[in-house]
N, C-alpha and C positions, 0 to 999 in steps of 0.2 A: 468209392469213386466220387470225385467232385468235378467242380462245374470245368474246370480247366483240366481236368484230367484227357490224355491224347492215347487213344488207341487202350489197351490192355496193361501198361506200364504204369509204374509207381506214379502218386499225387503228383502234380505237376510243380516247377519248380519257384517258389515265391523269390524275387529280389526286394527287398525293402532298402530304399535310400536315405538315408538320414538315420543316426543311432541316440538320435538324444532320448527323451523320457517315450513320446507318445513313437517313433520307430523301435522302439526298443518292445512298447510293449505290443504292436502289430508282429512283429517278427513273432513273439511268442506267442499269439494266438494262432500263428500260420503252420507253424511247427507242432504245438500240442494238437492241431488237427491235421495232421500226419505230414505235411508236405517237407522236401529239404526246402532251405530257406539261407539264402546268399545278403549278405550285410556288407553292406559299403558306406563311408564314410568321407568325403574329402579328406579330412583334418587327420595325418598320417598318426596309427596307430589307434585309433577310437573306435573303426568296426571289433575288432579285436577285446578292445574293452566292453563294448557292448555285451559283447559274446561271454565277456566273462559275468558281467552284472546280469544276463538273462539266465544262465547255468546257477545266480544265487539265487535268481529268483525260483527256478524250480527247485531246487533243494526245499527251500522256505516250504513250498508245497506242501513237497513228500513229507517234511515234518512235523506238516500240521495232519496227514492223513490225507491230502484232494488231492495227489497223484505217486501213482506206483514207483516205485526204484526204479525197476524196468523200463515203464513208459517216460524217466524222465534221462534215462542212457539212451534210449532208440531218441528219442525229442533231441538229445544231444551232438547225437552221431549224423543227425541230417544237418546241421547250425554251419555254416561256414565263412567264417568274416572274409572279405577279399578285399584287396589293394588297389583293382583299380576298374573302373566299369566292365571292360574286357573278362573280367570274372563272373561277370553278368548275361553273358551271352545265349546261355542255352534258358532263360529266363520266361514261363509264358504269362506273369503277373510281376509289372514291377511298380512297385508302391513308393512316392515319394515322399517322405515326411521332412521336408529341409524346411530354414525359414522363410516366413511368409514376404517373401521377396517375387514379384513376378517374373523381373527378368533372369534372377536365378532358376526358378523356375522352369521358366522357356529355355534358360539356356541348358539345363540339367535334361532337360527331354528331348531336346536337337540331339543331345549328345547320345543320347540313350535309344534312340530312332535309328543312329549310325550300327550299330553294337549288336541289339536284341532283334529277333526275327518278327518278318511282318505280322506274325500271328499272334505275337506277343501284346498283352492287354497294360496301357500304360494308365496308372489312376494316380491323381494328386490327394492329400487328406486336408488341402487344404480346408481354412473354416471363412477365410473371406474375400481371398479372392477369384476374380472370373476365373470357371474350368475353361470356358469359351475362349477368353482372351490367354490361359495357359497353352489351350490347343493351337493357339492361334500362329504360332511360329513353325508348326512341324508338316513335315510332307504328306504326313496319315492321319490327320486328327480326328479321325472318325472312330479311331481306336482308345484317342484317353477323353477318362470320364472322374470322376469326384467319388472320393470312399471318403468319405471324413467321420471315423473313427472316435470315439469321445474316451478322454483322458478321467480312470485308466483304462485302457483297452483292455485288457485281460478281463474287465469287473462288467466295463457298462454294455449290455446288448444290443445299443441303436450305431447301425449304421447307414449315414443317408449316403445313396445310391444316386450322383447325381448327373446329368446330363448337361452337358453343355449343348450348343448348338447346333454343333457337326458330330457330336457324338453317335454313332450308328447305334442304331436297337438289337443292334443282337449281340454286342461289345455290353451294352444295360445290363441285356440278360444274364451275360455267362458272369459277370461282376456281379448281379444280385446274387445268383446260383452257387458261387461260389462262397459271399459271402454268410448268405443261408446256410451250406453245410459246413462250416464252420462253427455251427449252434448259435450265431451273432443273430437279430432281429433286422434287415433292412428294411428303408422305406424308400421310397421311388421319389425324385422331385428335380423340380425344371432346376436352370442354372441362373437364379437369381439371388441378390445380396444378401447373405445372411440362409442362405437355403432354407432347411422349415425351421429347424427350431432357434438360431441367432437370428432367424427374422421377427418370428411371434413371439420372442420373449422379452423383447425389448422394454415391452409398459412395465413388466415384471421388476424391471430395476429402477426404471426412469423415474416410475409415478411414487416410486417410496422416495427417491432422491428428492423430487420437489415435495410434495410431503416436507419433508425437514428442510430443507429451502427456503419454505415459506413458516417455519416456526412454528409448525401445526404439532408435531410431535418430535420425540428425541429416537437414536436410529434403535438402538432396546427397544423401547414400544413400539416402533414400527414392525419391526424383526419379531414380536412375542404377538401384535394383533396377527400377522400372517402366516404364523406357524398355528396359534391356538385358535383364534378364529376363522380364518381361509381353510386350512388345513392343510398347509402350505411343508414340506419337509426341513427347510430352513428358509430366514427373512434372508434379505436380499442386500442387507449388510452385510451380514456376516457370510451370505456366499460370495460376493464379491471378494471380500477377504481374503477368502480360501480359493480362488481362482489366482487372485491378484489385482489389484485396481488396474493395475498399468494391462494387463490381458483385456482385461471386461469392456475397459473405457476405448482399445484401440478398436477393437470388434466393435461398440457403438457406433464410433468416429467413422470406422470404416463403410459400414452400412448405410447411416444417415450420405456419408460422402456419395456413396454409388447411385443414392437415390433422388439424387440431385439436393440435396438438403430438404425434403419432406418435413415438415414441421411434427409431424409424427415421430420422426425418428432423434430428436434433437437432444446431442449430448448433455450431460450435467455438470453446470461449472463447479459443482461443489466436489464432484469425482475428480473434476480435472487436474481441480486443486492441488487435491490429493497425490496425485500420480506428479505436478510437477515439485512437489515438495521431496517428493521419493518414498512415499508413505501405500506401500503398496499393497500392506496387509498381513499374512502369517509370515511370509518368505523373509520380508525385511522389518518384522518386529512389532508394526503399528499400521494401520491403516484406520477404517471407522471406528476401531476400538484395539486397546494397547492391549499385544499379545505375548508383553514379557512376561517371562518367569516370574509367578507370584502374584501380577498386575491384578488387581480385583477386577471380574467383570460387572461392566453398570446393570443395574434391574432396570427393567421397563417399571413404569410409573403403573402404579394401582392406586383405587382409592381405598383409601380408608373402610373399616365397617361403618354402614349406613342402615335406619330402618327403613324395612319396604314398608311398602302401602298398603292397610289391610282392605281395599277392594280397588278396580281399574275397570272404566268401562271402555270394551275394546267395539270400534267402526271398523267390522271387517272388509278386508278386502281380497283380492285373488292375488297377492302377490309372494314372492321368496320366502317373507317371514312367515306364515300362514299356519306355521306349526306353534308358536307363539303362547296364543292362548292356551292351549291345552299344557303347557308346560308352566304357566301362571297359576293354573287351575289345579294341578298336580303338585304345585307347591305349596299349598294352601290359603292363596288368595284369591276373594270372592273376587267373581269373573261378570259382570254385567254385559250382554251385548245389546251394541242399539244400531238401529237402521243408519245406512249412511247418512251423511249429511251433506249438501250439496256441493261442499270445499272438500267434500273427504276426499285425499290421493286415490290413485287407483291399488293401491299396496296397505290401504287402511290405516288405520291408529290405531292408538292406546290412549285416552285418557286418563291422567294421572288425579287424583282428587281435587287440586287447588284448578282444574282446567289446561293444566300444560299437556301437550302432547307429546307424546314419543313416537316415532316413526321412522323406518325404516328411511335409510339414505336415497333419494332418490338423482343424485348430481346438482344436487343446488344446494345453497349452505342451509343450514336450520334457521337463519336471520334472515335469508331474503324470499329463501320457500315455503312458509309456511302464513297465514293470514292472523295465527294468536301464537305465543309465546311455545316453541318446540325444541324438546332436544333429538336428536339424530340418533340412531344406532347401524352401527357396520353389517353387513351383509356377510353371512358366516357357513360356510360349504354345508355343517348339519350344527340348529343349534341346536339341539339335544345334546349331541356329544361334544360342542363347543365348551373350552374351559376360557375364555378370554372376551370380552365383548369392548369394543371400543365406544364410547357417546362423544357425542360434539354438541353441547348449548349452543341456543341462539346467545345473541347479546340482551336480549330479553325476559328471558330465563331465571328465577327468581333462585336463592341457592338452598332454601328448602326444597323446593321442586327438583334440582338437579338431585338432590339425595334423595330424593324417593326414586326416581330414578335409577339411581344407584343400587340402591336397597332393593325394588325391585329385582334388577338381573344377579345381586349378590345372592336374593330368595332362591334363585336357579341353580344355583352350583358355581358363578359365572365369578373368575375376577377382572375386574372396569377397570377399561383406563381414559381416564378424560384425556381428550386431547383437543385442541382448539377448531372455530369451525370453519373447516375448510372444505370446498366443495366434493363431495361423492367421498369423505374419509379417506377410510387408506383399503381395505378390500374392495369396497364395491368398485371403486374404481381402475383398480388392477384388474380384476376380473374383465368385467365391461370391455375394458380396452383389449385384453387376452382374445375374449370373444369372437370381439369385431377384428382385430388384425386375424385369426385366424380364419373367418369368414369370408375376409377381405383377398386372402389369400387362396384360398379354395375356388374364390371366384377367376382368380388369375391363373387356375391351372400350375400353381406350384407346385400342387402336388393335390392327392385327393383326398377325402374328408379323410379316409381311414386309418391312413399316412400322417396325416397332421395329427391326429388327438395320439397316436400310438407315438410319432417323436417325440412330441409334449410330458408325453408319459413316462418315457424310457429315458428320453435324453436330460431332459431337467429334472424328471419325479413328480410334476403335477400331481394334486390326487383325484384329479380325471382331465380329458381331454379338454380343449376350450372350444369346443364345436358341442360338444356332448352339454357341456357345464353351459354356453350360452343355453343352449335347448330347454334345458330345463329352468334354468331362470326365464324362458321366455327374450323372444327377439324385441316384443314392442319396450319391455322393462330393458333391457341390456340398449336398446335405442335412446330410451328417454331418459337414462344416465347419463349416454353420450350429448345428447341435445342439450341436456341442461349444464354440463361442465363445458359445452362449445360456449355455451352463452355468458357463463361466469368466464369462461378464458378464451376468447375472438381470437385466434389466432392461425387457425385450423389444422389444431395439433386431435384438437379433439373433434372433428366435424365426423362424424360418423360415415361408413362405408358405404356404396349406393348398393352393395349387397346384402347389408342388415337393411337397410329401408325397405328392402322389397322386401324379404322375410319378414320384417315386421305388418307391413302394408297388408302380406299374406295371410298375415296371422288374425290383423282386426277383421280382414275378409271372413274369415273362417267362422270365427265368435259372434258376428254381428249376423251369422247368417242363420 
């Protein structure tokens, strides 16, 4: 029995509207979890085809072994394309997946308000526009609410459950409940732009776009420090790619648009570029990088072999890097510590032999944050198992130093990639910003922590939440990244949340006491 199920009688009856890729593959999670499942189409003859591309898709199953012969003729035998909404009618979930057009929208649910019974649960998958303002033309809107489904449904488990304004709580419920015994993962969240995770993932792409923007690195290195250093599942090139630029960029545009143009949320003209060129990624051949047949792909920039230093005296301090030393030390370079010194960071140093510093990125560049000649290093989810480390020189920076430098993190296991210095690199400032818009969020009742780091997780692949992942970086450090990238960029793209200030406020409370 499931959440729509009525009385003692068979799963209740799914309508799915719209039959392109992500209708095509809600039908077929609705159906392999036992339900009949009715397909319409405007566009005459495409339910039909749907019905026949979702019959290859189960076969494909069975022939890999993940579902029975059997279970994929009963899956079959419930499928029924139909011609014209009126086929819809004994419907008590009907799911629209058409394009992200609102007054089609509204006018698809008017229509389907006339048709299906008042007890019938009406859900959009939309991903960016208002459920609120979709509700907003029908007699009952208390009944449709937001499943937004991630492409491809069959594969990803997050589905955000979401509310609009008039949406009733007990239409939430049987929708979550529903969607739960489906074996799908929901997460619960208000009806705001970008829901949870097209809202928190914004810095995810933006801050690698400006990154190369501003000539700090090539989209390779960016893409190779966030996979091998963040511990990121792919850079944000090359997901973009595989989304499609012209997807990625309308979803930004859209978001930033809703939010009245939020300097936080603000498109990248170099994407935009992109999308008006027609350069949209795998679908049409080329986007940040050429996806023809044969096309080489570019390596991220490494340096060279360098030698390390045979001693470092580390100014410790309480910060991210903190595991550092013992991995210096375990390489076998002599490890000196000395008492802070009254310039020291709160995230400590490394003194390198000629006096140059290495230290952990703290949002200011290595030429303006630092009082003697430092180079930078990125912020890395563990750097133990980190294989990639990024450095950024000051302009001061001598170029033996920078290769001891080098040579140190090569000491490690690590392969370096210089990149220019730009303020907070290219992890810690994704991060940071991940952070705080997820904080920021949580404070707004979007949704709750546990929902937010579990989206993040499911729906993009983080490899942990960004509530969890600020936490243990610490709120004053994930602050003082923000404070000092506000100051290097005035613009209050970067001014931090007044919900990290308090956590962080909470935090030096805590310490100081």
């Amino acid at each position: 029995m499931t959440a729509i199920d009525r009385g003692t009688g068979p799963a209740g009856i799914v309508a799915v509207v719209g039959t392109g890729t992500m209708g095509q593959g809600i039908a077929q999670v609705a159906l392999v979890a036992g339900h009949p499942v009715r397909l319409y189409d405007a566009a005459p003859g495409r339910a039909a085809q749907a019905a026949d591309a979702i019959a290859a898709r189960l076969e494909r199953l069975v022939a890999k072994g993940r579902l029975a012969p059997a279970a994929r003729d009963a899956a079959l035998g419930r499928l029924t394309p139909v011609a014209g909404l009126a086929g819809l009618a004994d419907a008590e979930l009907a799911i629209e997946a058409i394009l992200e057009d609102l007054g089609a929208k509204q006018q698809l649910f008017t229509a389907l308000e006339s048709v299906v019974s008042d007890g019938c649960l009406l859900a959009t998958n939309t991903s960016s526009l208002s459920v609120t303002a979709v509700a907003g033309a029908l007699r009952c809107p208390g009944r449709l609410l937001g499943l937004h489904f991630f492409n491809p449904a069959p594969l990803l488990p997050l589905v955000e459950v979401v509310s609009g304004f008039a949406t009733e709580e007990a239409a939430a419920d049987r929708a979550y409940e529903t969607v739960a015994a489906w074996g799908k993962t929901p997460v619960r969240c208000a009806d705001t732009p970008g829901f949870i995770v097209n809202r928190i993932a914004r810095p995810f792409y933006a801050e690698a776009f400006r990154v190369h923007e501003e000539g700090a690195a090539d989209p390779a290195t960016v893409d190779a420090v966030l996979r091998e250093c963040g511990g990121f599942a792919m850079g944000p090139f090359e997901l973009t790619d595989l989304i499609g630029q012209d997807v990625n960029e309308a979803v930004t545009r859209s978001v930033w648009e809703a939010m009245f143009h939020d300097p936080r949320f603000t498109p990248s003209l170099a994407q935009r570029r992109l999308v008006d060129a027609g350069l949209y990624g795998r679908k049409s051949g080329r986007g940040w990088y050429d996806h023809a047949e044969g096309a080489p792909r570019p390596e991220p920039h490494t340096a060279e072999p360098c030698r390390a230093p045979e001693k470092v005296a580390v100014h410790e301090g309480a910060g991210p890097a903190r595991e550092l030393p013992r991995l210096i030390e375990e390489a076998g370079i002599t490890v000196t510590r000395e008492a802070p010194a009254p310039d020291t960071p709160p995230g400590g140093f490394i003194a390198l032999p000629d006096g140059t510093r290495l230290a952990l990125t703290d949002g200011s560049s290595a030429t303006t944050g630092s009082p003697v000649p430092c180079v930078r290093f990125d912020l890395a989810l563990d750097y133990r198992a980190a294989t990639r480390i990024a450095l950024a020189p000051a302009e001061t920076v001598a170029p033996d130093a920078l290769e001891s430098a080098i040579g140190l993190f090569q000491a490690l296991g690590k392969q370096v990639s210089v990149i220019e210095d730009v303020p907070g690199m290219i992890v810690a400032r994704t991060v940071a910003m991940l952070a705080d818009f997820a904080l920021d969020a949580a404070a707004r009742r979007v949704a709750s922590p546990e929902d937010i780091d579990t989206a993040m997780r499911l729906g993009v692949n983080y490899p942990r939440g960004p509530l969890r992942w600020g936490s243990e970086l610490g709120a004053r450090w994930v602050r003082d990244v923000m404070l000092n990238l506000h100051q290097a960029y005035p613009t209050g793209r970067y001014a931090p949340s007044q919900p990290l200030m308090r956590r962080a406020a909470a935090e030096e409370e805590l310490f100081s006491s």
